[in-house]
C-alpha positions as a LaTeX table, in Angstrom:
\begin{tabular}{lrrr}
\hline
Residue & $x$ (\AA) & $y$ (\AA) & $z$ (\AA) \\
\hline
Unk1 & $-75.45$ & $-46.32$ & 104.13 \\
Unk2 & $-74.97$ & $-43.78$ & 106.67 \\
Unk3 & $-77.72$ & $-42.03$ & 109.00 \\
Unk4 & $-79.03$ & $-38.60$ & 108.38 \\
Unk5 & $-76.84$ & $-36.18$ & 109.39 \\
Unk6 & $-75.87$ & $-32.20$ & 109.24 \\
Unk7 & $-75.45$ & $-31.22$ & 105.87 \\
Unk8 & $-72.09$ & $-30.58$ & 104.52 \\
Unk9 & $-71.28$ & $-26.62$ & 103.74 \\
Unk10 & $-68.30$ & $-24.97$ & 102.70 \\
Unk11 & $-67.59$ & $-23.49$ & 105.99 \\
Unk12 & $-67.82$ & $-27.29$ & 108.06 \\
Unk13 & $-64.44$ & $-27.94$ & 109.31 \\
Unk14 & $-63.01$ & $-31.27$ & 107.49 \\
Unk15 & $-59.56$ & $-33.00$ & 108.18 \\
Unk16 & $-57.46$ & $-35.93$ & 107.80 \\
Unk17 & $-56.89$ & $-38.43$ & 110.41 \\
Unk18 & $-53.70$ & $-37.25$ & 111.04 \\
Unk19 & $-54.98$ & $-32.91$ & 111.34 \\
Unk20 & $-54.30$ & $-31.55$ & 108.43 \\
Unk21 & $-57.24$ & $-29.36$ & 106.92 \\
Unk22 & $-59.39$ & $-30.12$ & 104.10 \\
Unk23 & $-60.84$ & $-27.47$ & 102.06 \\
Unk24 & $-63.72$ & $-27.91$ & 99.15 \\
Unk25 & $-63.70$ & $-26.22$ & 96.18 \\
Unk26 & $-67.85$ & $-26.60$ & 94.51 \\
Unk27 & $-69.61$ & $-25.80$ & 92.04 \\
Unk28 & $-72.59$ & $-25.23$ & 93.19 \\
Unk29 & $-73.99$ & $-21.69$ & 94.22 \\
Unk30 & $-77.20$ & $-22.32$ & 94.66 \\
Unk31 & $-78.40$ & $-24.00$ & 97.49 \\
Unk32 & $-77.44$ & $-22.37$ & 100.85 \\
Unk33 & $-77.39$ & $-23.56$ & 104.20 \\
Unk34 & $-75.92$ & $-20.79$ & 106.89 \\
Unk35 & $-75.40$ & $-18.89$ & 103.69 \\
Unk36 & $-72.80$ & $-20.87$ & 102.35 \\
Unk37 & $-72.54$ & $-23.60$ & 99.69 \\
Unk38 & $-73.90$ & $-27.17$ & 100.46 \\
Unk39 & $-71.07$ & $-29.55$ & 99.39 \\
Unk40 & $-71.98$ & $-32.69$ & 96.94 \\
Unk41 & $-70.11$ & $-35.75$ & 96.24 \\
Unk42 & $-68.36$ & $-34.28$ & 93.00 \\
Unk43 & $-66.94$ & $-31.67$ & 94.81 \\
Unk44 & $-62.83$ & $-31.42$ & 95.02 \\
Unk45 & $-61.44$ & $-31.86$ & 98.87 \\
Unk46 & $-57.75$ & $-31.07$ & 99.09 \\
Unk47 & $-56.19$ & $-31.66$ & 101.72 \\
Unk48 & $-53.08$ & $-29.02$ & 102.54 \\
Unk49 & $-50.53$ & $-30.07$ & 105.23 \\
Unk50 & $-50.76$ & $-33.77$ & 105.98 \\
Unk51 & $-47.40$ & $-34.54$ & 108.25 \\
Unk52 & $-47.97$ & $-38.56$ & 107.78 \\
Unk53 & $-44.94$ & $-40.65$ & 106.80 \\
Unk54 & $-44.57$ & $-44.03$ & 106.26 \\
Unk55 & $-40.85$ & $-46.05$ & 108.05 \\
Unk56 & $-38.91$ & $-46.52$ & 104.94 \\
Unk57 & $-35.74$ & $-48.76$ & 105.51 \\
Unk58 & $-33.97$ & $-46.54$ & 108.29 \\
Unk59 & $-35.84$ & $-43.69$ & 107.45 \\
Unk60 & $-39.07$ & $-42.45$ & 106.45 \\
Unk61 & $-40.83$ & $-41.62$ & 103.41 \\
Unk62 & $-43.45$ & $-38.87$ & 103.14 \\
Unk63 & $-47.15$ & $-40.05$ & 102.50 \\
Unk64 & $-49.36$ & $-37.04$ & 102.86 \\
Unk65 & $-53.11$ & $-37.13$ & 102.19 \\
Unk66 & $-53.83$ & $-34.69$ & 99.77 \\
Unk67 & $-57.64$ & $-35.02$ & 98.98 \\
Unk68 & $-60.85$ & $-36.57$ & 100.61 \\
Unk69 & $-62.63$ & $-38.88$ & 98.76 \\
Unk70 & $-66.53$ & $-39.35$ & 99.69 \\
Unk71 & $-67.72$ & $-43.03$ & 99.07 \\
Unk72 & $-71.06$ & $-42.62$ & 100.27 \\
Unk73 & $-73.15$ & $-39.32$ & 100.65 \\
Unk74 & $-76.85$ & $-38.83$ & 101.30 \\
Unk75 & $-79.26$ & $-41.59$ & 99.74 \\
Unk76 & $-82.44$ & $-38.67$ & 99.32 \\
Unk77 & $-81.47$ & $-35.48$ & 99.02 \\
Unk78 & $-79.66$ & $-34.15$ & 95.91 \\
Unk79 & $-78.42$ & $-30.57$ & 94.74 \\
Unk80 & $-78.09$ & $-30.01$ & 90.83 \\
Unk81 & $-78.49$ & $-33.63$ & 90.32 \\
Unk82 & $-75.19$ & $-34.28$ & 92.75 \\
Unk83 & $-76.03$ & $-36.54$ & 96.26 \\
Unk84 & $-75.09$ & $-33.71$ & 99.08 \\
Unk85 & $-72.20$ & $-34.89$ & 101.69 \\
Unk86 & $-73.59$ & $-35.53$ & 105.41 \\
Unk87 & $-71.68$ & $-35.37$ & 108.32 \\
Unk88 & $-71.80$ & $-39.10$ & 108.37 \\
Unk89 & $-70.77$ & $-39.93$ & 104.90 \\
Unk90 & $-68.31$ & $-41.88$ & 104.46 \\
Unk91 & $-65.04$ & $-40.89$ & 102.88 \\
Unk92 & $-61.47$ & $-41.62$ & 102.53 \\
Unk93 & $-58.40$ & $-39.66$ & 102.50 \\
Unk94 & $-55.76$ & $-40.19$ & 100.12 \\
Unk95 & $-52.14$ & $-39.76$ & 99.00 \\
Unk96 & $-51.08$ & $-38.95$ & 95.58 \\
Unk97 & $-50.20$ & $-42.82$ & 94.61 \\
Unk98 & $-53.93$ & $-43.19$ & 96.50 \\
Unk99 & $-53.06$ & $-44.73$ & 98.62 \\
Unk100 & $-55.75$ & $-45.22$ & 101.55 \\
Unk101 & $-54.86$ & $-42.81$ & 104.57 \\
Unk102 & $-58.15$ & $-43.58$ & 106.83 \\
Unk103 & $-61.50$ & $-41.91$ & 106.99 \\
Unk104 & $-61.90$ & $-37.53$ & 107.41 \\
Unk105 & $-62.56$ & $-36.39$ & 110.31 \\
Unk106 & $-65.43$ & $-33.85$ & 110.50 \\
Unk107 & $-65.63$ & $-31.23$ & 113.00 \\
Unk108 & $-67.52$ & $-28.44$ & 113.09 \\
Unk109 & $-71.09$ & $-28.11$ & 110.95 \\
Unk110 & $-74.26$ & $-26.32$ & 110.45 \\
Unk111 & $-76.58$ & $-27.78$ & 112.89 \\
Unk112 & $-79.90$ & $-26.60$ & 111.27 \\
Unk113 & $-80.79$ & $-28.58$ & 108.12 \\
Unk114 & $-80.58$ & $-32.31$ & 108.62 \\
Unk115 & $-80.56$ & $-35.01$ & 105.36 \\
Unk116 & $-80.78$ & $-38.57$ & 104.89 \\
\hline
\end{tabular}
């Protein structure tokens, strides 16, 4: 279970391990934190841009992440019934056979409302 940590907005800067941008597209429009959207563990992460590729033979193949999957989000706090994503959740990236890519990386969040 991970530590309490910044809670995951729309606007927190999310990538794969290899620095390709994830995005979030929520539902919820509700609950704010720097006036943008908290993001919850239902939410949809695409990921746009992965470069990875996998030695294939003599060549390679392409293996892209193309979403974020989040494993375990906050243990307390909840928004429309949804656990909210932490900075320290845990999540893996993915390709489109899902295939395991490694863990997001997150950047940049709001550093005013903290949850467990």
């Amino acid at each position: 279970m991970p530590g309490p940590g910044p809670a995951l907005h729309v606007g927190a800067v999310v990538s794969c391990p290899h620095g390709a941008p994830a995005t979030v597209v929520t539902a919820n429009a509700r609950v704010l934190v720097s006036g943008q959207p908290v993001t919850v563990v239902a939410d949809v992460h695409p990921v746009a841009g992965c470069p990875f590729q996998i030695p294939v033979g003599a060549g390679t193949k392409p293996q892209p992440c193309v979403q974020v999957r989040w494993l375990v989000p906050a243990a307390r706090v909840t928004v429309m019934g949804q656990p909210v994503l932490t900075a320290t959740s845990t999540g893996l990236c993915q390709s489109v056979e899902q295939i395991p890519q490694g863990a997001p990386v997150v950047g940049v969040v709001q550093p005013r409302v903290v949850v467990t």
